[in-house]
Structure formats: structure tokens, C-alpha cells
TIZA-74815 format. One record per residue (C-alpha): x negated, y negated, z; residue in one letter. Coordinates in steps of 0.02 Angstrom, whole numbers, plus 50000, padded with zeros to 5 digits. Layout:
% TIZA-74815
X Y Z A
...
This chain:
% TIZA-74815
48708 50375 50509 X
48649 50380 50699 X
48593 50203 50694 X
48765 50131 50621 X
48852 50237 50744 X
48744 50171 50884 X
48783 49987 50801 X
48968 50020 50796 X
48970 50094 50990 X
48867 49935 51017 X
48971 49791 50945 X
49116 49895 51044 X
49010 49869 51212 X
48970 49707 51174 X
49145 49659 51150 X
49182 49729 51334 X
49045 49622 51410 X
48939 49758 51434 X
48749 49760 51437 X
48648 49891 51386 X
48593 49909 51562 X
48783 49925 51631 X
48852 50024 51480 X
48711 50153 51494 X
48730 50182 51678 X
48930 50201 51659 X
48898 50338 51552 X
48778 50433 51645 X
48626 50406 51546 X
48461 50302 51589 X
48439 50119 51517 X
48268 50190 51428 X
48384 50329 51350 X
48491 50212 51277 X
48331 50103 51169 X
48243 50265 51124 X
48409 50332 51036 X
48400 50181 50916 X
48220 50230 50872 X
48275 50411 50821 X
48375 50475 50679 X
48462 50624 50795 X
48554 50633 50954 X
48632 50756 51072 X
48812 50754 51030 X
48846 50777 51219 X
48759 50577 51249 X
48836 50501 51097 X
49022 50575 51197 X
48968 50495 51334 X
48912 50323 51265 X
49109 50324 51155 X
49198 50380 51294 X
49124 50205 51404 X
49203 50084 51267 X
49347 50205 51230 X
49294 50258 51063 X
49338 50440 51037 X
49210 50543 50894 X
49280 50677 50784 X
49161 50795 50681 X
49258 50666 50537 X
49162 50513 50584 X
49044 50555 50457 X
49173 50572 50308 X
49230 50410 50257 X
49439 50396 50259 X
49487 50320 50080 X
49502 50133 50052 X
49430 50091 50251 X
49247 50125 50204 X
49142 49961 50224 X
49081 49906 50046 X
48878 49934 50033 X
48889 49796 49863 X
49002 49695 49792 X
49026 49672 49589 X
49077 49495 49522 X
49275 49580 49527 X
49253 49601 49695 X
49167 49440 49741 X
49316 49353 49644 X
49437 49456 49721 X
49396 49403 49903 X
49389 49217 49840 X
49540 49215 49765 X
49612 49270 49946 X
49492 49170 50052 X
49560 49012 49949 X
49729 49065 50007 X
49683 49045 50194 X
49722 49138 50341 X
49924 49151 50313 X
49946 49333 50245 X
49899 49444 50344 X
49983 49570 50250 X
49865 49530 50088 X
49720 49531 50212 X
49741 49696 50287 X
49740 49787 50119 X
49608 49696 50035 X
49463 49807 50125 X
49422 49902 50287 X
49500 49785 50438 X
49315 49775 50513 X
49253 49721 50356 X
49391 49592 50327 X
49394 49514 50503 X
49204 49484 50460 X
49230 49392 50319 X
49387 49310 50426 X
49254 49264 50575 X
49136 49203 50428 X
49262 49069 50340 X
49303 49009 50538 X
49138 48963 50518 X
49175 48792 50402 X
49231 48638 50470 X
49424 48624 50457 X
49595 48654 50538 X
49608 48828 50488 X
49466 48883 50628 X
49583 48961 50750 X
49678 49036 50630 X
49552 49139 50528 X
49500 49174 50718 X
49676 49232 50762 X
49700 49342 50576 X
49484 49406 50606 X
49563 49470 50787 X
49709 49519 50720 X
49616 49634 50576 X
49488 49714 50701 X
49495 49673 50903 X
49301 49606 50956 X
49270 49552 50763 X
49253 49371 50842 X
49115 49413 50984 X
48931 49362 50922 X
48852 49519 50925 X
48994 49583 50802 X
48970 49445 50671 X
48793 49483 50676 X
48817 49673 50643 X
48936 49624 50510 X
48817 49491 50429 X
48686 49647 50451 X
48807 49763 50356 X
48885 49671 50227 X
48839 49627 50056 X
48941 49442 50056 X
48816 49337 50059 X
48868 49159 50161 X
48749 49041 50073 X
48819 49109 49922 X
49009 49143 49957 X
49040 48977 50046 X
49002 48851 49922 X
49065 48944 49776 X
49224 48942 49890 X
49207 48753 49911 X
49181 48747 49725 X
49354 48849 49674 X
49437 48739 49831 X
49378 48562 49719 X
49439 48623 49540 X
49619 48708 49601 X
């Protein structure tokens, strides 16, 4: 739980341009304190308030309660997979369709990952990944996402191509 809190106060940091080094400093805490948190499994709440409050993330004894229908998915069953096909085929247009198919940071992963295939659509599953969840298109929050989420891109992609070739 620490550690994907740490991650998500991370991406959030990275997103800002901040280092480790800079973000660390801003919120009154030592570089060094900053790498050992990631090693540990606890954390004074007071230092985890201070690390939010430098990329304007606000924590709530809550956090650790998922809120219905935003958690992140852990797996995906073949319903699922097909699911998130089915609207990947239909490209970046509705946003509407996008923003309830999962959590928004989940979804403008998955966005960021289909920019990712040569095409015309790359600035706009850019645009809808922004549009889902603000920093989703910075590199260090791809690779959190691609750390987090069970889509797979060597498999998704080409069975994408393949429903693309037989519609």
C-alpha cells in the first residue's frame, strides 16, 4: 500500500518536473529520506502529508478504501480483454465511452499505450489519455502504468491489429 502510494505521489512529481532531489527538499524532508521510504512498508503519516501536499495531492484516512468502479483492475478476464478491444477499435472519439469503461488513470494508460502505434490517431489518444488523467502522457507515468496493469502490449496490440483486419 505504501509503495503504490509512494508510486502514485511519484508519477504526480514526475509530471511537475520534479526530481527526487527538488521534490524532497520542497517538502522539508532529506533526499536519503525520500529512497529509504520506498524500501519500507510504513511511514510517518506527518512525511507522506508533506510529500502530497508538494504535488498538490491531498490524503484522506479513505485512500486506502477503494471508491466503486475507479479501482485499477489487478487482472483482466477474456470479457474484459474484449471489452477494452471492442472500444480501443473504436478510437479515441468518445470520450464519454472512455471515461466509464474503467478508473480514468487506468484508461489514459491504455490511451498513452494505443498512441504508441504508428497512425494518425497519435495525438488524439494523447489528447483523450490527458483528457482521462492529467500527467498520464509523461514517461515515468506510462511506466508505472505498464508496472501496474495487467494489459499486456505484446499481447493487446496485435490482437487489436487482428480485429482492425477482419472488421
Amino acid at each position: 500500500m505504501l509503495n503504490q502510494l509512494l508510486d502514485d505521489l511519484t508519477v504526480r512529481a514526475r509530471a511537475q518536473g520534479l526530481t527526487d532531489a527538488e521534490w524532497s527538499r520542497r517538502a522539508g524532508l532529506r533526499k536519503e529520506t525520500l529512497s529509504r521510504l520506498r524500501r519500507r512498508n510504513d511511514c510517518d503519516l506527518r512525511t507522506l502529508h508533506a510529500l502530497a501536499r508538494e504535488v498538490g495531492a491531498v490524503l484522506a484516512v479513505g485512500d486506502a478504501l477503494p471508491v466503486p468502479g475507479t479501482a485499477f483492475p489487478d487482472t483482466l478476464d477474456r470479457d474484459d480483454e474484449a471489452q477494452l478491444l471492442a472500444l480501443a477499435a473504436r478510437g479515441p472519439a468518445n470520450v464519454h465511452a472512455w471515461k466509464h469503461a474503467g478508473s480514468r488513470d487506468f484508461m489514459a494508460g491504455l490511451a498513452v499505450m494505443l498512441a504508441s502505434e504508428r497512425g494518425p490517431d497519435r495525438p488524439r489518444w494523447l489528447a483523450l489519455a490527458e483528457q482521462l488523467h492529467p500527467g498520464a502522457t509523461h514517461p515515468d507515468a506510462f511506466q508505472a502504468w505498464l508496472h501496474r496493469s495487467p494489459v499486456r502490449p505484446s499481447r493487446f496490440l496485435p490482437m487489436l491489429d487482428a480485429m482492425r483486419r477482419h472488421a
